[in-house]
N, C-alpha and C positions, 0 to 999 in steps of 0.2 A: 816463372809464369809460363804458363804455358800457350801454345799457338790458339787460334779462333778453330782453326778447322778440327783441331784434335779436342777444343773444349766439346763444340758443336757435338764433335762424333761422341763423345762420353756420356755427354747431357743423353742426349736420345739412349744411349746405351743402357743410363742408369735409370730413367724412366721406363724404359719398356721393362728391364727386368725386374724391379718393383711392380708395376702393374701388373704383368705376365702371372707372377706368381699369385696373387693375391685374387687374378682376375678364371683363374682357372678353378681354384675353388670357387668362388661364386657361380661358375658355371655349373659344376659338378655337385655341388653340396642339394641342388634344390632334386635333380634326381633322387641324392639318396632321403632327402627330403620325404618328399611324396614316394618312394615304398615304403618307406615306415609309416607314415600315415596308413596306407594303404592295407597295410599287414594287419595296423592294429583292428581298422575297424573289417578285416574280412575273417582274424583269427580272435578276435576280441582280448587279446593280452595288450593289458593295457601299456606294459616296455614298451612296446614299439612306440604308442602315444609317444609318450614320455622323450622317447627319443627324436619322436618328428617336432615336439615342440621345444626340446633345449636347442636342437637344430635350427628352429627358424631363426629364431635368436642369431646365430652366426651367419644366416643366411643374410640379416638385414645388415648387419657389420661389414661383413662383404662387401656386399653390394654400396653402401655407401662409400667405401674406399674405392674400390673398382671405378665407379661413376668419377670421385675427386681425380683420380689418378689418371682414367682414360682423358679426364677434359684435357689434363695438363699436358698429355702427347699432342691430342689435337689442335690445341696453341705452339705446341713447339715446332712443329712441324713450318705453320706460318712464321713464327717469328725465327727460327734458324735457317730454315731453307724456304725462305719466299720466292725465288727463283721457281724448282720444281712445284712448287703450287701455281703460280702461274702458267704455269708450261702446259702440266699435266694434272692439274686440280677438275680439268673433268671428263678426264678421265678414268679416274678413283671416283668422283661423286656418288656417283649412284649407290657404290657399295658405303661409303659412309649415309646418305641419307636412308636408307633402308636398315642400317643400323640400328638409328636412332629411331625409327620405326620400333623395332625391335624392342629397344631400351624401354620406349615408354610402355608397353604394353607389359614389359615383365616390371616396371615401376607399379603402375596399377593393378594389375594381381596381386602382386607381393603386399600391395596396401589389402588389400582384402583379406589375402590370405594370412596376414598378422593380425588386424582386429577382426578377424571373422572365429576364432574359436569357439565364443560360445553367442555368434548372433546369425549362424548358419548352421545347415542342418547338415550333420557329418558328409553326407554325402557333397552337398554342394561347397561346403568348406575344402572337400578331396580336389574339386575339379577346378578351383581356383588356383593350384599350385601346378595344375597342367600348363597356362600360358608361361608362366614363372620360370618352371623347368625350359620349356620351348623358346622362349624367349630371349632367355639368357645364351644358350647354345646357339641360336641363330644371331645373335648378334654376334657373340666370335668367331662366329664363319665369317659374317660379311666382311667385318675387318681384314679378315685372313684372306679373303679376295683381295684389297688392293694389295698387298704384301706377294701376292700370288705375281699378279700380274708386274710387278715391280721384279719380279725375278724370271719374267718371260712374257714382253710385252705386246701385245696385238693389237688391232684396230685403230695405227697411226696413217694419217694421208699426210702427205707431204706435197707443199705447193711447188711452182716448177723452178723455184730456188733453192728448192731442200727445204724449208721450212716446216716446221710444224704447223699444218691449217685446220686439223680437225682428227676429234677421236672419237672412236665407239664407245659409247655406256656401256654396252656388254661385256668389253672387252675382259676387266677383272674375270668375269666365269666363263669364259673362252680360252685363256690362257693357259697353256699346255701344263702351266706347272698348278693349275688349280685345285686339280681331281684329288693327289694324292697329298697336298698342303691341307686342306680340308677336313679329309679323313684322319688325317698324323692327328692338327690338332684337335681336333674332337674325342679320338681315343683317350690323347694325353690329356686333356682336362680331366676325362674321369677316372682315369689312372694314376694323377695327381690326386687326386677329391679322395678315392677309395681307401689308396694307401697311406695320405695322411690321417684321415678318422678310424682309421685301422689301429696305426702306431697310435696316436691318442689313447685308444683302450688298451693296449698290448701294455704297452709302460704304466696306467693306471693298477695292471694286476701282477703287473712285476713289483712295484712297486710294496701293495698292498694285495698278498692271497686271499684276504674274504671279500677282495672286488671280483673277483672270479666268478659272480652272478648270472643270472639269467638277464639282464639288464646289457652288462658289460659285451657279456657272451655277444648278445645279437646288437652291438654297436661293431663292435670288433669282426661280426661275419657278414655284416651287411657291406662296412666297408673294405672290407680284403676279397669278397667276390666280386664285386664291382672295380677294383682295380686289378687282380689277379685273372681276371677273366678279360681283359683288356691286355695282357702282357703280349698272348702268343699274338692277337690278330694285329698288334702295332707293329713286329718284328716282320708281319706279312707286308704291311703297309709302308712300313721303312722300306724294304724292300724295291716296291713300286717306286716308288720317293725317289730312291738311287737312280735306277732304269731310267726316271724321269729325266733327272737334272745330269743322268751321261749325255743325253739328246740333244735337251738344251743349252746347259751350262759345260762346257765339257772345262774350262778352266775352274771351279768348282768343282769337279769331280776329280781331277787330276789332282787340286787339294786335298780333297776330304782321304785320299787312297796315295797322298804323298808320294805321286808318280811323275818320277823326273823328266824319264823320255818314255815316247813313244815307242811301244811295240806289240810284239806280235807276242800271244802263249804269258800274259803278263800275270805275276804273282800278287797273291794276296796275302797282307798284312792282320794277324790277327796279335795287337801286342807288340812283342818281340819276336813271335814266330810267322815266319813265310812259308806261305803253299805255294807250290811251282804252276804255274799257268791258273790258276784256281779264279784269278780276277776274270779275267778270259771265258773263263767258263759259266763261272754265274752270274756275268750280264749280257753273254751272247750265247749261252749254250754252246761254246766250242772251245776247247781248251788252247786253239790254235790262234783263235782271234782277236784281230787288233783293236787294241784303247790308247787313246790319246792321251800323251803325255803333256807335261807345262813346256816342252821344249816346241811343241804347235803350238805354244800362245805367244801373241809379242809381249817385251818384256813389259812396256806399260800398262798390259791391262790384265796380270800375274796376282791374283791375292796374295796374302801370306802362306805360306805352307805350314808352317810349324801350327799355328792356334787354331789352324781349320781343319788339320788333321789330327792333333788332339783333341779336338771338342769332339770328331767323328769317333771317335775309339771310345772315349767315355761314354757318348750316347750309344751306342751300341755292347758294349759292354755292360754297363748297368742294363740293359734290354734285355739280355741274354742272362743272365743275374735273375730278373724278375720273372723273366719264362718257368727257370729250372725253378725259381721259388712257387710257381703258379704248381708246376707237378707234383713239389713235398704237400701243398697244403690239400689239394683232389688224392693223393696219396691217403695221408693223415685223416680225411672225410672219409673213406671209402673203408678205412681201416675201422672210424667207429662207426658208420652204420654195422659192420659186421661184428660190434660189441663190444672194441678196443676204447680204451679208456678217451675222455675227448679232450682235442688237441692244448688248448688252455691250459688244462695239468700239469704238463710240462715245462720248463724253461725255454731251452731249445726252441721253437715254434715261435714262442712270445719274443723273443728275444731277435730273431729273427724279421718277424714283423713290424717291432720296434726300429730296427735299422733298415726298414723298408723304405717307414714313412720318408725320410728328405731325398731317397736315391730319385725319386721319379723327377723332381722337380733339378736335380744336376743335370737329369737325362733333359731336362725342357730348358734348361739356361744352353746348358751345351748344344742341343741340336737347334737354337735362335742365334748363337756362335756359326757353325757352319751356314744356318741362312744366307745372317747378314756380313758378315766380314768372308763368305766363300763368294758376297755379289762382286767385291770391290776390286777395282774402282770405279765402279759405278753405281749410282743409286736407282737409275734406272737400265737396266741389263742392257750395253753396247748401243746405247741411246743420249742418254745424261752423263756424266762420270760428276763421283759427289763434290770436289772443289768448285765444279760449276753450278751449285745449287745453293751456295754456302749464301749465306747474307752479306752484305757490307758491311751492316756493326759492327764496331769493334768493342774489345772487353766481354767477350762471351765470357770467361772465366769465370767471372763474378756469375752469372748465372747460374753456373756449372757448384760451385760452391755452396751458394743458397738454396739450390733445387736439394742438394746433397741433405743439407741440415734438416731442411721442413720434411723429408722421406726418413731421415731418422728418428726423428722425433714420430712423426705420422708411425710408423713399424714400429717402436716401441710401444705408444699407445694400442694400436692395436693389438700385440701377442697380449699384452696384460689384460683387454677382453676377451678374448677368447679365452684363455689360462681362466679367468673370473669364471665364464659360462660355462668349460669343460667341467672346473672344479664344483660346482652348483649340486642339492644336497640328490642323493641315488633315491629312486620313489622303492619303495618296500617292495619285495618280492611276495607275489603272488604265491608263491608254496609255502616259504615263511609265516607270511598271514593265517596260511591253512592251518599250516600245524599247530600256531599259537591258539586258531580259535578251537581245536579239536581235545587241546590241552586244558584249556577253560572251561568246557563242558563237561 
């Protein structure tokens, strides 16, 4: 049996990355949502329709899990760490009430825009999946603010015992590490969203060559530009991200770069291969300059090294992975506008694409690895450390167990709808149509 603190820390662990995952396409899917709509009704091919409404379908599925799955964090949170909700429960508020702002507003579109197909008039049926998309997205920011500020906290007073006596509501979008948490996850939701309805059709035409349609076609390029056009500006954004959490977290970054000691001219780890001063270089611009190693941290407030510098390597890796895939597929575009045969043809490509879809989502468990196990031990950054937030209950395990079963059961249910809606029958090809009726006449 295992301890409370380590059930505690697994529970949360296995909750966020069930909902994480699930909660990102819900973000991402209603974008590619409404440009299919969008397409259909400004190119009038009707595919696109077709596509924005097997898609809503998933959108609602989604979103119904996302919703079960978020409540269950935000109970967890009270019932395993009631300590930091009392502490600092408002100072997070505002970014969860403003959430749920969020929420409901893309709940009430999404009602509209499910029974509004045919009781609104295309155009205002279009402009309903506007809050939808918006809605959805702005609610995983705001969460992603208190997270933020959990990893770089502002706006605490302290009374003249040291106490905590008061904090800033702003504080979450003040917090140094906000800017670029924000941005990371917003790219990665729709660089999860793209490249999984990407692989979706990729594997459908590997599968079966006469899916190779105009149908498939722009299911498979709607969602491979909208994630592949996301690859290079998140590696920019990672970037930032790094620079960030040097400033602030610098025991965190000393993990993520598995840097023992301190020095001067420090190397960088790419893999198994080291660049001589390279670290030095690309986060001060000087190949001579010093970065802090974990031999500048005390020993008790040390994350792990080992699982927060592999998580770093994966996420960055697979990042780098999906950039050079971004340049074969603007390659391969650029080749058939100039008359070369179109990409789909191929195996290679498809195939490719197909082993796209789950990279992104390694990259998003692994870079929620360096977050949250690069914070510890602390739950809130050199403020709280998490033993002191833990509950007095005991027998968390049992929690940790049951939580375990109903998310399996819940994740099996789910893939087997979507697999249902993916598989749902392909609407006829518009050129097909053509020639049959030109055959008839």
């Amino acid at each position: 049996m295992i301890d409370d603190l380590t059930a505690a820390r697994e529970q949360m662990e296995l909750s966020l990355s069930f909902h994480i995952v699930f909660a990102v396409l819900g973000v991402g899917m209603p974008w590619l949502m409404l440009f299919a709509e969008w397409r259909g009704l400004r190119t009038g091919d009707e595919r696109w329709t077709a596509l924005a409404k097997r898609w809503s379908k998933a959108v609602a599925v989604l979103f119904a899990v996302g919703a079960v799955s978020g409540t269950v964090l935000s109970i967890e949170f009270g019932l395993l760490w009631p300590k930091f909700m009392a502490e600092f429960g408002a100072a997070i508020g505002l970014s969860f009430t403003l959430e749920s702002f969020a929420f409901f507003i893309e709940a009430i579109f999404l009602a509209l825009y499910l029974y509004g197909w045919k009781r609104l008039s295309p155009r205002a049926h279009l402009l309903t999946a506007v809050p939808v998309a918006l809605g959805g997205m702005a609610s995983a920011l705001f969460v992603t603010t208190a997270n933020a500020w959990m990893n770089g906290p502002v706006g605490l007073v302290a009374g003249p015992d040291g106490r905590l006596v008061a904090t800033e509501p702003l504080g979450p979008f003040m917090a140094p590490t906000a800017g670029p948490q924000l941005v990371h996850m917003g790219f990665a939701a729709l660089m999860c969203t793209g490249l999984a309805v990407s692989a979706v059709y990729a594997v459908a035409m590997l599968r079966d060559p006469a899916k190779r349609d105009g149908y498939h076609r722009r299911g498979l390029a709607a969602g491979a530009a909208l994630g592949l056009a996301c690859a290079p500006l998140q590696v920019l954004v990672g970037d930032w991200a790094t620079r960030v959490v040097a400033d602030v977290q610098p025991a965190k970054f000393a993990a993520m770069e598995s840097l023992s000691h301190t020095m001067d001219g420090a190397p960088f780890h790419a893999g198994p291969i080291e660049i001589p001063n390279a670290l030095s270089l690309l986060l001060h611009f000087d190949p001579n300059a010093r970065v802090v190693g974990m031999d500048a941290i005390p020993p008790l407030d040390r994350p792990p090294i080992a699982s927060v510098h592999a998580a770093f390597q994966i996420m960055a890796g697979i990042g780098t992975a999906l950039m050079a895939l971004a340049a074969w597929a603007l390659w391969l575009y650029l080749r058939h506008r100039r008359g070369a045969q179109h990409p789909t043809r191929g195996r290679g490509f498809l195939l490719a694409m197909a082993l796209a879809g789950p990279a992104p989502f390694v990259a998003l468990i692994a870079g929620w690895i360096v977050t949250e196990v690069g914070r510890q031990p602390w739950i809130v950054y050199r403020v709280m450390r998490v033993p002191d937030a833990l509950t007095t209950q005991t027998g968390l395990a049992t929690y940790l167990y049951v939580t375990a079963a109903v998310y399996l059961v819940l994740a099996v249910a789910l893939v087997a709808i979507l697999r249902r809606i993916a598989r749902g029958p392909t609407p006829p090809d518009p050129t097909t149509i053509r020639l049959k009726d030109e055959v008839a006449a």
